[in-house]
Each structure stands twice: as structure tokens, then as C-alpha cells.
C-alpha positions in Angstrom: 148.6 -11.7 -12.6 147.5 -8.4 -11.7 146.9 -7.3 -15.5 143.9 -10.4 -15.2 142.1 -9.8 -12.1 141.6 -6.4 -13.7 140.3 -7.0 -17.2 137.9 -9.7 -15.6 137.1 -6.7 -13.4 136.9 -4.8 -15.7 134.6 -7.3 -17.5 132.5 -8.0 -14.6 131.4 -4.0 -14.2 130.5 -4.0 -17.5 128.0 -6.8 -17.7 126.6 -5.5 -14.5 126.4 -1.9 -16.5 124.5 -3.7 -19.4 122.1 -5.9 -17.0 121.0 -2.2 -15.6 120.7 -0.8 -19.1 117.9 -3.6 -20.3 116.5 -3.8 -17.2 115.9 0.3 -17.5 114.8 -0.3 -21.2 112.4 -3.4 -19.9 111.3 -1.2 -17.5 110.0 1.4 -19.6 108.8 -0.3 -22.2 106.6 -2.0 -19.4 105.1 1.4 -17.7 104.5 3.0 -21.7 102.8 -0.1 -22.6 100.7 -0.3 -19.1 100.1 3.8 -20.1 98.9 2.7 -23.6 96.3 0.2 -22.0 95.1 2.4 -20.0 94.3 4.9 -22.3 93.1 2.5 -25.0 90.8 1.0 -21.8 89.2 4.9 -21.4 88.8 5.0 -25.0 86.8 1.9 -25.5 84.7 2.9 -22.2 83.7 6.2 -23.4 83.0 4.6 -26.5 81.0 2.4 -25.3 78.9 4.9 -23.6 78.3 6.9 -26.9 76.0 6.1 -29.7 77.8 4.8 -32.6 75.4 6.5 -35.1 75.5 9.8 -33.8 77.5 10.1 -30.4 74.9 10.6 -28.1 74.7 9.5 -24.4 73.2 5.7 -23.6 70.6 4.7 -21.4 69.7 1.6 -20.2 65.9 0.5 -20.3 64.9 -2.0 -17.7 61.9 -2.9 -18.5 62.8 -4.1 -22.1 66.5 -5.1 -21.2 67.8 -2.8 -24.0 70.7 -0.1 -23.9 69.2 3.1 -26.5 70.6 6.3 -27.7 68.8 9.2 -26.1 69.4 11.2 -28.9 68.5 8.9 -32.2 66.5 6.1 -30.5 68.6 3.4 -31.8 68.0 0.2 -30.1 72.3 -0.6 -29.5 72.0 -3.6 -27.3 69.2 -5.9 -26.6 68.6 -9.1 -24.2 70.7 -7.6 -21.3 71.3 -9.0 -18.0 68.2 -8.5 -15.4 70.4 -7.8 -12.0 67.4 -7.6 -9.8 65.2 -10.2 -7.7 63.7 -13.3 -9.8 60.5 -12.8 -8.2 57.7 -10.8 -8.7 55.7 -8.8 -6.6 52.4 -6.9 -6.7 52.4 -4.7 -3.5 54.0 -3.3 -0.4 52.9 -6.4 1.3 54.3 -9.5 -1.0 57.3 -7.2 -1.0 58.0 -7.2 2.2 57.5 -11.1 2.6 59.6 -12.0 -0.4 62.3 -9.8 0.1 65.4 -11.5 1.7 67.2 -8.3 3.1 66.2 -6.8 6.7 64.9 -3.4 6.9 66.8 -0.7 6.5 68.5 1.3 9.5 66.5 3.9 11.1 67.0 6.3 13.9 63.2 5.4 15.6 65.1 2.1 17.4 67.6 3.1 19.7 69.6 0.2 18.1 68.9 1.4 14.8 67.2 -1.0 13.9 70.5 -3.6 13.9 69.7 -6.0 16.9 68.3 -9.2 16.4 64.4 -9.3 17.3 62.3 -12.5 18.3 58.9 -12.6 17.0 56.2 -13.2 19.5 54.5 -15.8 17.2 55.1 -19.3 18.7 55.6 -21.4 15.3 58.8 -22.7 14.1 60.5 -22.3 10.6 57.9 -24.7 8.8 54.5 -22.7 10.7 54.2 -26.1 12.8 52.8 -24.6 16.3 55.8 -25.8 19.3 55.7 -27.9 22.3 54.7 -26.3 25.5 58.6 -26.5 26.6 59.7 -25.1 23.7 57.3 -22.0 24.3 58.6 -21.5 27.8 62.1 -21.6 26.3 61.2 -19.0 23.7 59.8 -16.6 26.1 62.9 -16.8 28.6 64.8 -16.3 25.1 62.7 -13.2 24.2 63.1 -12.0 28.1 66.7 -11.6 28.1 67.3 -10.9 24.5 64.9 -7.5 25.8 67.6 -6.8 28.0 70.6 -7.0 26.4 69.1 -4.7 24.0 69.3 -2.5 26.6 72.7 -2.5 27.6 72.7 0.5 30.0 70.8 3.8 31.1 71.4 5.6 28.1 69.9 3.0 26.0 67.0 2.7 28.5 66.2 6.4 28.0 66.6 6.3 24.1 63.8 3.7 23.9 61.3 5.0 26.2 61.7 8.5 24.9 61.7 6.9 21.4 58.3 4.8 22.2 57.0 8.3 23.5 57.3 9.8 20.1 56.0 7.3 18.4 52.9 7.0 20.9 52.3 10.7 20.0 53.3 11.2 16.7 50.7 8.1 15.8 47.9 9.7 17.7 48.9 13.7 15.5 48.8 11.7 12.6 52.5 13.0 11.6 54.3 10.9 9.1 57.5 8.8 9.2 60.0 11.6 8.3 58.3 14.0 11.3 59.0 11.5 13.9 63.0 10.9 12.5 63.5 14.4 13.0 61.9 14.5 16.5 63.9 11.3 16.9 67.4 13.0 15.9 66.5 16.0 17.7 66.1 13.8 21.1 69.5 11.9 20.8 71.2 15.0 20.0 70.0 16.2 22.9 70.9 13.0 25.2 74.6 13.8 23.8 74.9 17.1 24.8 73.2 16.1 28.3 70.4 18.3 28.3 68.2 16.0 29.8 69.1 16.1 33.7 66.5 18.1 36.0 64.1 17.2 32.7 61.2 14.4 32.1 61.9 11.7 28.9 58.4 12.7 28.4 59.0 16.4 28.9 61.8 16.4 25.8 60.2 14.0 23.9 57.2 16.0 23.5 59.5 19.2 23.1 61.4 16.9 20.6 58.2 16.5 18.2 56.8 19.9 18.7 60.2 20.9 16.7 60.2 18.5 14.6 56.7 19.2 13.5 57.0 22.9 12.8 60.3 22.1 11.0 58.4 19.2 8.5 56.3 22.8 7.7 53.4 20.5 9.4 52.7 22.2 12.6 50.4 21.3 15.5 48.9 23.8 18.0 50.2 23.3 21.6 46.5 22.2 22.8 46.9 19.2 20.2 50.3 18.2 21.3 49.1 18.9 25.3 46.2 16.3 24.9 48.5 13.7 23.6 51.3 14.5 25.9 51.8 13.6 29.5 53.2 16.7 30.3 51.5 20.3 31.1 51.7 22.9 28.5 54.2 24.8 30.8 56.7 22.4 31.3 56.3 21.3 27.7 56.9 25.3 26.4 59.9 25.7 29.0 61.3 22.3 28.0 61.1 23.6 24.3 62.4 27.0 24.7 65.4 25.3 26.4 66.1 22.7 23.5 65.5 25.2 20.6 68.2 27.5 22.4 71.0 24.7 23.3 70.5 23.2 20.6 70.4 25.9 17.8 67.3 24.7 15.7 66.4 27.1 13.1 62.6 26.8 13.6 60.2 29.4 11.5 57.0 31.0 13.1 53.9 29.0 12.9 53.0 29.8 9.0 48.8 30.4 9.2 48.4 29.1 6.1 49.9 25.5 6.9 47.2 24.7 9.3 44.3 25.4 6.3 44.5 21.9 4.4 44.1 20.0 7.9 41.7 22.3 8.6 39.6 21.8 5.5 39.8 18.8 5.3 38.4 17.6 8.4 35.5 20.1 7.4 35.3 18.5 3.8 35.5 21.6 2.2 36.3 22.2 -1.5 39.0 23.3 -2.8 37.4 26.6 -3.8 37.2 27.5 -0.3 40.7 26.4 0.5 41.6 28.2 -2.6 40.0 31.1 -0.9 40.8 30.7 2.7 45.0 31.0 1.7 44.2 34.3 -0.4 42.6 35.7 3.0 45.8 34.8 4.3 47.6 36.1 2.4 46.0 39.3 1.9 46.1 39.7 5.6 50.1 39.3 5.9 50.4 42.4 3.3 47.9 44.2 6.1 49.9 43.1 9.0 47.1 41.9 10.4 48.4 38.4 11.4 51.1 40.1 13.5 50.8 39.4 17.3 48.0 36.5 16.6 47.8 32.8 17.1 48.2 31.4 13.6 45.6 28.5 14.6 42.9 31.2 15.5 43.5 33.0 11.8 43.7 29.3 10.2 40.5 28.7 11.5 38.9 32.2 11.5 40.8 32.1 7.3 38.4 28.7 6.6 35.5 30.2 8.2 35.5 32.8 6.2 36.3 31.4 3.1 33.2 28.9 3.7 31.3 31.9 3.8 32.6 33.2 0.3 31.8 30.2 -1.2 28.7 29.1 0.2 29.3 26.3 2.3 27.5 25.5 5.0 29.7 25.8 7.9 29.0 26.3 11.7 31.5 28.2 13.9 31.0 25.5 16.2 31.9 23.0 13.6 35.4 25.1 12.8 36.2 25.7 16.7 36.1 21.7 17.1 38.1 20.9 14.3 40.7 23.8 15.2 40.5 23.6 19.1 40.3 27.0 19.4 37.3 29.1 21.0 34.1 30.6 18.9 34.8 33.9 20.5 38.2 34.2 18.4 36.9 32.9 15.3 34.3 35.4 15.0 36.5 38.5 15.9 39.3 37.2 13.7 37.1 36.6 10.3 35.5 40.2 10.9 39.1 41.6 10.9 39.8 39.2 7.6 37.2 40.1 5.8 37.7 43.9 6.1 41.2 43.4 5.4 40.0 41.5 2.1 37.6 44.5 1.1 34.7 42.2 1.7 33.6 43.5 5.3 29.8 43.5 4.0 29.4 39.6 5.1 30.9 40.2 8.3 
């Protein structure tokens, strides 16, 4: 009896043994043949990415919806797929109105951009004009959808410091990517709590002054003082302070930045711009712009360089564009011109 419980023992363990042995063999022959897919799927892809005349790389061309070699020219797949919009547009404008996407995030909301806005036009969906109830209803609607934009202090601060350096920016004439910088700078300066015993205004304005000579397209303090509705001493303190807390790597003023404005609110040629930056120049190897306001040698740099060229310019004319007095555009240009070797017109 014995002798028969163990041969079906017996039996038993090896059945089990065998069951283990296929399903090991099964098991590998699955992962070698997933292996060999794989590999056979990179193959195909990099072959499909190489010309099959001469191996060179494919690129796609949208506007005739063919794949061609880069190499050879040959035309290797025609009629493709157009994945963008099925409308057309013909400027910025019809863009914008056709395109079913919002606008992209930026950092000159102090939502970003992300909160839901109600338009102030009183239409509905089909441009039909709405009931006098209904207006009522959408102005109580655009009330407190204002406020719950603005959760709490912080966000109160962000938008009216934000608003502030747009105001001013607008006025400077300083493009988009000027005022996200001076918009960065501000919030990383509301983070790191700079701002108490300090006006919105104060490091708003400090904010773009930065921001400006980082873009490489400065403005003078008397430009940013008449825009600003702080003093020049608070705004220069208020500066110093958020340049050194915050670390920016700011350049000196770079003369030579100021000349394009400068010429061309005097509608100069581009001779005398031309010449204008050589003075510049020519007075850095001197060291003469050492110590000097870099608006009063833009200026003095243009005025001079009008000179060279002809061009009938007024000192007046060049200390109203510049904002900078007649008196130091006169002793500056001398002082250019000698350093230039052509002290005779001076």
C-alpha cells in the first residue's frame, strides 16, 4: 500500500517538474520573440526615416504634404495628412477670432492668464443685444467674478503692481518680453518679502528699470521718473535694494544702446548712426566715457555724428529728444570729437 502512494508521488512531482520546464521554455520563447519585435520595430523606424535611394535623412514639407530626401530630392511620400486647423487665415487678427484655443499663459496677469474673464460687451452668443435684466445680472456676474480673482492680499498686490508696469512700460514704448521680465522680477520679489516698508509703485518702477537695462534697451531715470509715481530717490534706493537681494546681474548703461532711439526720433540716416557708434566706440578705447552719464554721450555721440555727415541738427533738437541739458551736449561732443582726431569742427 505504501509501495503506491509513493510511485503516484513519485508520479505527481514529476508532472509538476515537467509543467515548470514548458512553462520556463514558454516563457522564453515569449520574452526572445517580444526582443525580436522590438528590434525588427527600430529597424523598420529608422528605415523609414532614411532615404531608400541613398540613406539620407527625411523631411517633411507642409506646404506640399510630401516627405523628401534632403540629400537626393526624391519626392518618397506624397498626399500626407494635414494635422493643422481646416481654416484659413490671412492675419494676426482672423487669427485670433478663428482660433478655438485661449491665449497662452503669461506672467503679466497675476492669474496667469488661467481665470475665466467676462467680456464687458452686453450681447449674447448669437450678437443679439440682452434684456435690461439680463444686463444687470451680467454686471453683478462681472462684479464678483473681479473679486474672486483676487482671492487675498497677495493677489491684490500682484495685479496692481502688475497694471503699474504695464501703465509704464506702454507709455516707454518697451515691448512684451521687457515688461515679463519686470513682471518676474516683481513676483520674485513679493516671494522673498521685500516689499514691506516699500510702495507697489516704488518696486514696480524699480522692477522695469531692471528689466529694461537687462532687454539691452535701457531708459534714462528722467524717462522712467516722468512716467512713474515715485521720486527719483525713492525709485534709485528701491532699485539698489532689489538689484542686491535679489542678485540681478545688470550691465552698466551701454552708450551706444541709447543711439538708434536717439536717431530715430531725430530721423537721422543711417550714415550718421553709422557714425555716431564709431565715436562711441573710439571714445571707450580713450576712456573717455568713464565717469559719464551714457545718455549725455548718446546724445552728445548723435550730435556729433550729425555734424560729420551734414545733417541739419539743433542742439536743442538732440537735448529734447534725449532729456538731457544743451550745456552737456556741447562739452561732451567737444571731448568726442578730439578723441576721434576730428577736434577741427568742434
Amino acid at each position: 500500500m505504501s509501495d503506491t502512494r509513493t510511485r503516484e508521488y513519485t508520479e505527481r512531482e514529476s508532472e509538476k517538474h515537467d509543467e515548470e520546464t514548458v512553462d520556463d521554455k514558454e516563457a522564453s520563447t515569449t520574452e526572445t520573440r517580444r526582443r525580436t519585435e522590438t528590434e525588427s520595430e527600430v529597424e523598420s523606424e529608422s528605415e523609414t526615416h532614411r532615404c531608400p535611394e541613398c540613406s539620407g535623412n527625411l523631411i517633411q514639407d507642409e506646404a506640399r504634404g510630401e516627405t523628401v530626401c534632403s540629400d537626393c530630392g526624391l519626392v518618397v511620400d506624397e498626399n500626407s495628412i494635414d494635422r493643422g486647423p481646416e481654416w484659413r487665415a490671412f492675419d494676426s487678427a482672423e487669427r485670433d477670432q478663428k482660433s478655438r484655443v485661449g491665449a497662452p499663459t503669461t506672467k503679466l496677469m497675476h492669474d496667469k492668464g488661467l481665470s475665466t474673464n467676462i467680456g464687458w460687451q452686453d450681447k449674447d452668443a448669437y450678437g443679439n443685444a440682452l434684456s435690461a435684466r439680463q444686463r444687470e445680472q451680467m454686471q453683478r456676474l462681472r462684479t464678483w467674478n473681479e473679486r474672486f480673482r483676487t482671492r487675498d492680499s497677495k493677489e491684490r498686490n500682484l495685479k496692481q503692481a502688475l497694471g503699474e508696469i504695464d501703465r509704464m512700460a506702454s507709455a516707454l514704448g518697451l515691448p512684451e518680453s521687457v515688461r515679463e521680465t519686470a513682471s518676474v522680477i516683481y513676483r520674485r520679489a513679493l516671494d522673498e518679502d521685500l516689499l514691506p516698508g516699500r510702495s507697489i509703485e516704488g518696486v514696480a518702477t524699480a522692477a522695469l528699470y531692471a528689466a529694461a537695462r537687462q532687454a539691452g534697451t535701457p531708459r534714462s531715470l528722467d524717462e522712467i521718473e516722468r512716467v512713474s509715481r515715485v521720486d527719483r530717490m525713492e525709485l534709485t534706493r528701491t532699485y539698489r535694494y532689489v538689484v542686491r537681494e535679489l542678485k540681478l546681474e545688470i550691465e552698466p548703461a551701454d552708450p551706444e544702446q541709447y543711439v538708434p532711439r536717439f536717431a530715430s526720433d531725430l530721423d537721422l540716416s543711417d550714415e550718421s548712426e553709422r557714425q555716431a557708434r564709431e565715436l562711441l566706440r573710439n571714445a571707450k578705447e580713450e576712456a573717455i566715457h568713464s565717469g559719464k552719464s551714457p545718455v549725455g554721450l548718446a546724445a552728445a555721440a548723435v550730435y556729433a555724428a550729425a555734424l560729420l555727415t551734414n545733417e541739419k541738427v539743433t542742439q536743442n533738437e538732440v537735448s529734447e529728444v534725449a532729456n538731457v541739458s544743451e550745456v552737456t551736449i556741447r562739452n561732451r561732443y567737444k571731448e568726442l570729437l578730439e578723441a576721434d582726431g576730428a577736434g577741427v569742427l568742434a
